[in-house]
Every structure is written in C-alpha cells, then in structure tokens.
C-alpha positions in Angstrom: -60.3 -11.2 58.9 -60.9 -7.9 60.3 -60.4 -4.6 59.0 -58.0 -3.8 61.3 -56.2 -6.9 60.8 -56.2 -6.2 57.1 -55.7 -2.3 57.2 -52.2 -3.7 59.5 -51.1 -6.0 56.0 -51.8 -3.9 53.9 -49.2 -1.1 55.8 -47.3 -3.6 57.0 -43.9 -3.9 54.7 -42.6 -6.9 53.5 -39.8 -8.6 55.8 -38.3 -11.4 53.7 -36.1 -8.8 52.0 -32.5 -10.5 52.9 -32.1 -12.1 49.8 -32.6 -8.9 47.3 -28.9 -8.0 48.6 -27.5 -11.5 47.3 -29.5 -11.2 44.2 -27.8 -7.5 43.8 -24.1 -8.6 44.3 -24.7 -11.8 41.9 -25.8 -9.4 38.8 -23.2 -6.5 39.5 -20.3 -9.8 39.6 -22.3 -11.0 36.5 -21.8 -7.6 34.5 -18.4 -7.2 35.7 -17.7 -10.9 34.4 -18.7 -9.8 31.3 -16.9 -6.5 31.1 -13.8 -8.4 31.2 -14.7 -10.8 29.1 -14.9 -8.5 26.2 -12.0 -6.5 27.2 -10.1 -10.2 26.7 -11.7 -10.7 23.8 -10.3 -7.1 22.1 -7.0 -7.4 23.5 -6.5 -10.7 21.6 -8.0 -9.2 19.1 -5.8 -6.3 18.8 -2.3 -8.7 19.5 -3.7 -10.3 16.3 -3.7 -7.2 14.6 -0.1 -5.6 15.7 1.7 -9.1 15.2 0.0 -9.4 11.7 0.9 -5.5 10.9 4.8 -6.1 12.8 4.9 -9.7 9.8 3.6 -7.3 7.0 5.9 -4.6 7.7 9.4 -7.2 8.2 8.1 -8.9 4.8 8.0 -5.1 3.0 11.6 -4.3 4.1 12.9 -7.5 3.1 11.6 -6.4 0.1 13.0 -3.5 -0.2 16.3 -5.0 0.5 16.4 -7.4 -2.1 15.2 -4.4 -4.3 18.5 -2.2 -3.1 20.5 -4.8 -3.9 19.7 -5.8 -7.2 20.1 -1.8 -7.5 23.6 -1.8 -5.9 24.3 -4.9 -8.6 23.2 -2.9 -11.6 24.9 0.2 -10.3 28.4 -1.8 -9.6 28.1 -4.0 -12.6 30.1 -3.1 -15.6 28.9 -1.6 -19.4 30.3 -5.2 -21.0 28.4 -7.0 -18.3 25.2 -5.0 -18.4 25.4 -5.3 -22.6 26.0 -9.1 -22.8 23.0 -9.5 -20.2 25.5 -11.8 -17.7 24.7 -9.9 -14.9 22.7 -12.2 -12.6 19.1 -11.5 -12.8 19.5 -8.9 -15.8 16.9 -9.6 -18.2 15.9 -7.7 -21.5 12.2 -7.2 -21.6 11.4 -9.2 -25.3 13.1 -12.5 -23.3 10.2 -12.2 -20.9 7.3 -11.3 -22.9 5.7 -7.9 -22.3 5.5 -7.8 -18.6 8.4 -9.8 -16.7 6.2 -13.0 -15.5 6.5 -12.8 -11.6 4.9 -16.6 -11.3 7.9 -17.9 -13.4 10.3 -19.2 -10.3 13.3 -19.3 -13.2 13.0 -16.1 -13.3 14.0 -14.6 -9.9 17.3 -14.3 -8.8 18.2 -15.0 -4.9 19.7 -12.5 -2.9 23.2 -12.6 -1.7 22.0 -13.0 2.0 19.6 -16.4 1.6 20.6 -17.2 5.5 18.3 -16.2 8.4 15.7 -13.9 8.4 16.6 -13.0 4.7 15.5 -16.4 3.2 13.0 -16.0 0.7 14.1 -12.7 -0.9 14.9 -12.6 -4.5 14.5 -9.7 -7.5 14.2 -9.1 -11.0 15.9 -6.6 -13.2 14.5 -6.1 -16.9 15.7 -4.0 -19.2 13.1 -2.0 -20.8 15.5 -0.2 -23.7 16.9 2.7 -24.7 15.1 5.7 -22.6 14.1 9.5 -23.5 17.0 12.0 -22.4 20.4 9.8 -24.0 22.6 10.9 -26.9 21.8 11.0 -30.1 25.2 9.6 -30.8 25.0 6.0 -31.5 28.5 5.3 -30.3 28.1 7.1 -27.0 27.0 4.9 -24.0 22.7 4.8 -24.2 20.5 5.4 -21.0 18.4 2.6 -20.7 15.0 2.3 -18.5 15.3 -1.1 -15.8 12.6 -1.8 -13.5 14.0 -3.1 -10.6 11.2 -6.0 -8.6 12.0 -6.9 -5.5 9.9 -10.0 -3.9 10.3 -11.5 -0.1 7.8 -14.7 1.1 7.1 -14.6 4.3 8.6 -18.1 5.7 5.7 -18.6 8.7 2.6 -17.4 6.5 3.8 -17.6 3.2 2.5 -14.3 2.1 4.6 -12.6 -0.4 5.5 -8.8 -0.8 6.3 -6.7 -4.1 8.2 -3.9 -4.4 9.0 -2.2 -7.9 11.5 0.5 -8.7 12.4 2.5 -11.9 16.6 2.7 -12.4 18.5 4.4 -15.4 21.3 3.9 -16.2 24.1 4.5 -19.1 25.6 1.4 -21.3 
C-alpha cells in the first residue's frame, strides 16, 4: 500500500455507521422500560401503604366506639347497678388482679352492635375505687376512678387495637 492510499484511510471516515441509530433507540426504550418499572413498583408499594393505614385507622375508631359505649353504659347505668357490680362489663379492680388482664377473653364484654363492620369490638370497665376530690361524708354518693378499655380485631388481618380512657363518676 501506498502512502497515498493509506493517507486516503486514514481520513477516510468510517461508513458502516447505520446501526449506531438502532443501537441508540434500543438503550433509550431500555431506560424508559426501566423507569416505569420502578414507578410500578412504588405505586404498589404506596397502595400497600394507604390500604394498610385506611385498616389501621377503621380498626382505631371501632375502638373508640366500643370505648364510648361502655362510657354511655356507665354514664346511663344506675348507683344500685354500678354498686352491686351488675352492670355488664363493670369490674372492680381486686376481681382482676392489679391490672385488668386484656388476654382473659372472659373478661371483655361485646358491644351492643356485634353485626357488620362492628364485629369484634368489645371493652372493659374496672373500677379502680374511691378517687381524690369526693365527700368526706361516708353516706354521700363517692366518686370513683373507672378506666374505660376499648378493644376492636380487625376481622381480615386480625390485628387488634386498644384504646384506654379515665371516667369518674359518683356512686
């Protein structure tokens, strides 16, 4: 080969270049590809998240509702109920040890509304005595000190929510 011939290769560009245009288009379709995969993958992620917050926060209000009323009981129920201890669910705090035993199934009362979406609520009431504040007077009505519990199980996970309340009131 000549030096001409070789000075003219040397310049010369390359001409197979047609196929640098697919290879281009193939790894911009592969990135996008993969941009959407992961956008997928955090919207599932986040529908797992927002359904697991929307159970949580259904299971804290039922809660709360068997918690009102157990509340609405004690507040409606009379003085002879409240000092006999008939009231469902009324329990006086030395008949369940020193902190009301919450695995005990005896001692959790059902709510009133057991049908639907309200199955699985139930609450405790104990009586923890005679509270600061009441008469001296020992024939006057005392204030007494109930904690309130209120307890709902999810049906569909089976996770369970607490809610605990203070409540006074005069028998």
């Amino acid at each position: 080969m000549n030096r001409q011939a070789l000075r003219l290769a040397i310049c010369r560009p390359l001409g197979n270049e047609d196929g640098f245009v697919l290879i281009a288009a193939i790894m911009v379709l592969l990135l996008l590809v993969i941009l959407g995969i992961s956008a997928l993958t955090t919207t599932n992620i986040e529908l797992q998240i927002s359904g697991n917050e929307k159970a949580y926060i259904q299971n804290f209000y039922r809660a709360e509702s068997s918690v009102q009323e157990a509340a609405q009981r004690l507040y409606n129920a009379s003085s002879e109920w409240l000092k006999s201890r008939t009231l469902s669910g009324f329990n006086l705090e030395s008949a369940l040890g020193d902190a009301t035993d919450i695995t005990n199934a005896s001692n959790w009362t059902p709510t009133l509304s057991q049908t639907g979406a309200m199955n699985g609520t139930s609450y405790i009431m104990v009586d923890k005595g005679i509270t600061g504040g009441g008469s001296l007077d020992m024939a006057a009505s005392q204030l007494h000190s109930v904690y309130v519990t209120g307890r709902a199980i999810d049906p569909v996970s089976g996770s369970t929510s607490f809610i605990t309340i203070g409540y006074k009131r005069r028998f």
